[in-house]
C-alpha positions as CSV (number, residue, x, y, z in Angstrom):
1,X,-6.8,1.0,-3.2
2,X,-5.9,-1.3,-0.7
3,X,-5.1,1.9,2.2
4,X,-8.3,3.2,1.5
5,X,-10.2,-0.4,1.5
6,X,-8.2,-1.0,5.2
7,X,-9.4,2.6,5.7
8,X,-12.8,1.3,5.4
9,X,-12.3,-1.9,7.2
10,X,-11.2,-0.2,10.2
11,X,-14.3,2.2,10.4
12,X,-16.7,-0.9,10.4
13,X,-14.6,-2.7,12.7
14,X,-13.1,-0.1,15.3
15,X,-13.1,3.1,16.6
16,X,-10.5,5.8,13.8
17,X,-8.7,7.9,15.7
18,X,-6.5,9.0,12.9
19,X,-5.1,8.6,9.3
20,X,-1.2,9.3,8.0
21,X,0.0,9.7,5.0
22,X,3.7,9.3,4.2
23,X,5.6,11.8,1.6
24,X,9.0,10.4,1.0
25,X,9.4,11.0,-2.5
26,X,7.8,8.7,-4.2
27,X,6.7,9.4,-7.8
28,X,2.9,9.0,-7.4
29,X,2.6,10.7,-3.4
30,X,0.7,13.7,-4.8
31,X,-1.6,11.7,-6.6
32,X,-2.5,9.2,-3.7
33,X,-2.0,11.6,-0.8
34,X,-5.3,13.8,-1.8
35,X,-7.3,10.7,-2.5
36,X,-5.8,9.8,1.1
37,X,-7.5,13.4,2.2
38,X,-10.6,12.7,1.2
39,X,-11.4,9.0,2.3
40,X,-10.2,10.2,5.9
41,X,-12.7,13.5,5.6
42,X,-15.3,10.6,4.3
43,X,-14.8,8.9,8.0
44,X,-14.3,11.6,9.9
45,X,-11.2,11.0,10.8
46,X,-8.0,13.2,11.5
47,X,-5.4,13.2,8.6
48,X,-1.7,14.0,9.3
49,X,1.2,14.2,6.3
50,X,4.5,12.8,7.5
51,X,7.2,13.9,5.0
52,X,10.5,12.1,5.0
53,X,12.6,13.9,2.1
54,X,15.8,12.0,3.7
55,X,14.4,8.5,1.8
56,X,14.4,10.2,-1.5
57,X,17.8,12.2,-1.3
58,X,19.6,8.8,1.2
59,X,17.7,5.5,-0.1
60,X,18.1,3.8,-3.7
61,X,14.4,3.0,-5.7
62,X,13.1,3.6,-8.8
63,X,9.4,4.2,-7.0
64,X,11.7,7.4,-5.9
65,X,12.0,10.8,-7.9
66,X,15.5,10.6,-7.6
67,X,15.2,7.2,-9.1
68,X,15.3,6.0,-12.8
69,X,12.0,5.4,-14.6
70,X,9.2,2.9,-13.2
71,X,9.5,-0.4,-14.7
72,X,6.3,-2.2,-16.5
73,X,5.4,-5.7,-16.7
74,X,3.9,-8.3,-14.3
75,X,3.9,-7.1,-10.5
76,X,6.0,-10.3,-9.9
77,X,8.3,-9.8,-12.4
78,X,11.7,-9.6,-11.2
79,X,12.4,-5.8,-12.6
80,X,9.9,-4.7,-9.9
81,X,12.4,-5.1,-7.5
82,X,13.7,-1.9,-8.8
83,X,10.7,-0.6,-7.2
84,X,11.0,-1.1,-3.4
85,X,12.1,0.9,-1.1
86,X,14.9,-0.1,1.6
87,X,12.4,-1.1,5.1
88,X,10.1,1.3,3.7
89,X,7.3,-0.5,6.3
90,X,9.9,-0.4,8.8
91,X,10.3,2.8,8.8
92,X,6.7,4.1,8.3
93,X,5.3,1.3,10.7
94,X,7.8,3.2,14.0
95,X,6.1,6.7,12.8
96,X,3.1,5.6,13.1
97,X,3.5,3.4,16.6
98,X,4.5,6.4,18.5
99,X,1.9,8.6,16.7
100,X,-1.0,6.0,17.7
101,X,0.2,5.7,21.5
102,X,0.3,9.8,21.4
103,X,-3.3,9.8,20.1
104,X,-4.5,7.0,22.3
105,X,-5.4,4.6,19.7
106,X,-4.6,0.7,20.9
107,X,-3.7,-0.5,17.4
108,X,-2.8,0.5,13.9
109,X,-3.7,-1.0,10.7
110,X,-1.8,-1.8,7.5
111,X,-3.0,-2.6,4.4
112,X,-0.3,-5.7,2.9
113,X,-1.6,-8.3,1.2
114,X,-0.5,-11.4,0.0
115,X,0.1,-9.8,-3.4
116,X,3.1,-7.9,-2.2
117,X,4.8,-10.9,-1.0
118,X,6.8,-11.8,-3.8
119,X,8.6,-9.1,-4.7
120,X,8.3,-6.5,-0.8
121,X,10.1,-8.3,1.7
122,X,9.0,-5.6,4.8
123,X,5.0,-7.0,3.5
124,X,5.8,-10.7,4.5
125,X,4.0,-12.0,7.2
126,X,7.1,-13.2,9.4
127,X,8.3,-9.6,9.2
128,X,5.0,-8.0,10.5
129,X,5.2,-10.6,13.2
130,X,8.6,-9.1,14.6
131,X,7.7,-5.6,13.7
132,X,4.3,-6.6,15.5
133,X,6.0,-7.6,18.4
134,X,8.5,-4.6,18.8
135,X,5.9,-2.3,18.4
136,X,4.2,-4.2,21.7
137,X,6.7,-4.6,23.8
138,X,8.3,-1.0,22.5
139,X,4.9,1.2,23.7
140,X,3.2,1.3,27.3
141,X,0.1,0.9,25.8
142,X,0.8,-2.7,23.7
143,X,0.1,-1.4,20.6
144,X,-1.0,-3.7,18.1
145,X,-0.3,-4.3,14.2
146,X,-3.6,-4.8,12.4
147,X,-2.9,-6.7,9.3
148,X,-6.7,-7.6,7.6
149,X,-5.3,-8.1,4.6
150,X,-2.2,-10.0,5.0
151,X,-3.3,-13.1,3.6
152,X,-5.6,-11.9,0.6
153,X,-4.8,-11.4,-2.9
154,X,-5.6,-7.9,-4.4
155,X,-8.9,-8.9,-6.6
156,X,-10.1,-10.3,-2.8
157,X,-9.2,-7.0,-1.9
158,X,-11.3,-5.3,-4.9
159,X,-14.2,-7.7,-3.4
160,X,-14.2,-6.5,-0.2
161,X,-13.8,-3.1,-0.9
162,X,-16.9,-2.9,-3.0
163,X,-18.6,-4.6,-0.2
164,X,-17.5,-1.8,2.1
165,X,-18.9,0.7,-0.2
166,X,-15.2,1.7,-1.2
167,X,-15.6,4.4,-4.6
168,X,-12.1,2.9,-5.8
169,X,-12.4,5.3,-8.3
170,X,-11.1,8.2,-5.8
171,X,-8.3,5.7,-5.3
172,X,-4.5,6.1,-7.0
173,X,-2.2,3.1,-8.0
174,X,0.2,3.7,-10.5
175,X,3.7,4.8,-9.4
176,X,4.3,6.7,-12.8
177,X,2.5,9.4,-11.0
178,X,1.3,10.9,-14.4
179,X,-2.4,12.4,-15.3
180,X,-3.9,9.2,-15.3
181,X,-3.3,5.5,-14.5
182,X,-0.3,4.1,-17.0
183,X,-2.0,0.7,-17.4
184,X,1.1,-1.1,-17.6
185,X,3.7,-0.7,-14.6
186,X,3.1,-3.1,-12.3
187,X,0.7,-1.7,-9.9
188,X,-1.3,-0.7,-12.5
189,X,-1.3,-4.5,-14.0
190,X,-2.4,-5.7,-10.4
191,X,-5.1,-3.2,-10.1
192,X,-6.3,-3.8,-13.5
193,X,-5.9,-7.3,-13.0
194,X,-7.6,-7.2,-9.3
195,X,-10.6,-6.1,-10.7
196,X,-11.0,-8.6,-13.6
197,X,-10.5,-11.5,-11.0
198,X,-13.3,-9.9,-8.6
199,X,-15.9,-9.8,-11.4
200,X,-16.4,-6.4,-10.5
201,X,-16.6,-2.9,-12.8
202,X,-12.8,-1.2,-12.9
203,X,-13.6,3.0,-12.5
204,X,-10.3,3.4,-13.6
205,X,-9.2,5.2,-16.6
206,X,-5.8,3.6,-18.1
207,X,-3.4,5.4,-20.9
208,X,-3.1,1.7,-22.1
209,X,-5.7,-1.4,-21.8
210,X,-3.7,-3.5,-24.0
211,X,-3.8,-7.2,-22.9
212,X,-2.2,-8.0,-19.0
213,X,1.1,-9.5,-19.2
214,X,1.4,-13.3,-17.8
215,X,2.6,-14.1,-14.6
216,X,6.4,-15.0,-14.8
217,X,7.2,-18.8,-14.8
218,X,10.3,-17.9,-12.4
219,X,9.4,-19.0,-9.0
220,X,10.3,-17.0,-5.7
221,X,11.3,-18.2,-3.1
222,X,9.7,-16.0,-0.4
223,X,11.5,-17.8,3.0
224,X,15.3,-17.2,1.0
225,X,14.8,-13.4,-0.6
């Protein structure tokens, strides 16, 4: 929901030269990648697939297929650490650099949010500063890291994305991947969440709508991890 809110953002704000979808072997890509299809035919935008089948067979994650099961709880819960994938961004962000200098575009736009903070260490704002900066001095053209998001929580997010006309119910969360949303892993609890805290209708349909775990009382500390 947050790609496809950005997504939105970026038509109202700037020109979209084109969309990209990563397939690296996460457990949910073919249910977000479609939903991904769509929102860029919705814009009129070009939509490429980049699939990187080395990250599920060479990097450790349980948000991989060749990972163990997706962990539920709070989205800051420690055991969603099992969930990241080794400079994931990193990787996706280079892609997508040399793809928007190829297509002429003069910046591209990434949907992290201060939700991701916690617990994604490639979503921090000090590292989309340096990946900000080597993808303008790295590219003739200065290409630029659009980050709307970076400092908004997800039901902010949910907010804005209503505003923007955003059906959020053609969008896909939950890394289980299954027919429907789990309800309980721990996108699924921020997306359930998100909604509750924006005051606005969740589309979603859940396998489980029992009551949202609390946030952990363990602090992080975001400038050590």
């Amino acid at each position: 929901m947050d790609s496809v809110a950005a997504l939105h953002w970026a038509r109202r704000e700037h020109a979209v030269a084109a969309v990209m979808s990563f397939d690296y072997g996460a457990k949910h890509n073919h249910c977000e990648i479609p939903f991904a299809v769509e929102h860029a035919v919705l814009v009129g935008a070009r939509h490429e697939v980049v699939r990187l089948d080395f990250v599920d067979r060479l990097f450790a994650s349980d948000l991989l297929k060749s990972g163990g099961e997706i962990p539920e709880g709070h989205y800051e819960a420690e055991n969603m650490k099992l969930t990241v994938v080794p400079f994931r961004n990193a990787i996706m962000l280079s892609i997508a650099c040399g793809f928007a200098e190829s297509v002429g575009a003069e910046g591209l736009v990434i949907a992290a949010h201060g939700g991701d903070h916690a617990i994604y260490p490639d979503c921090r704002e000090d590292f989309m500063q340096a990946m900000g900066e080597a993808m303008r001095l790295g590219t003739y053209a200065g290409v630029k890291l659009l980050r709307p998001f970076i400092t908004m929580t997800k039901g902010e997010i949910a907010a804005a994305g209503v505003k923007l006309g955003v059906n959020f119910a053609r969008t896909w969360s939950c890394y289980k991947g299954g027919e429907i949303h789990c309800g309980k892993c721990g996108t699924c609890v921020e997306r359930r969440e998100a909604f509750a805290l924006a005051g606005v209708r969740d589309p979603t349909v859940y396998a489980s709508n029992e009551a949202l775990p609390g946030k952990p009382t363990n602090e992080h500390d975001q400038e050590n991890n």
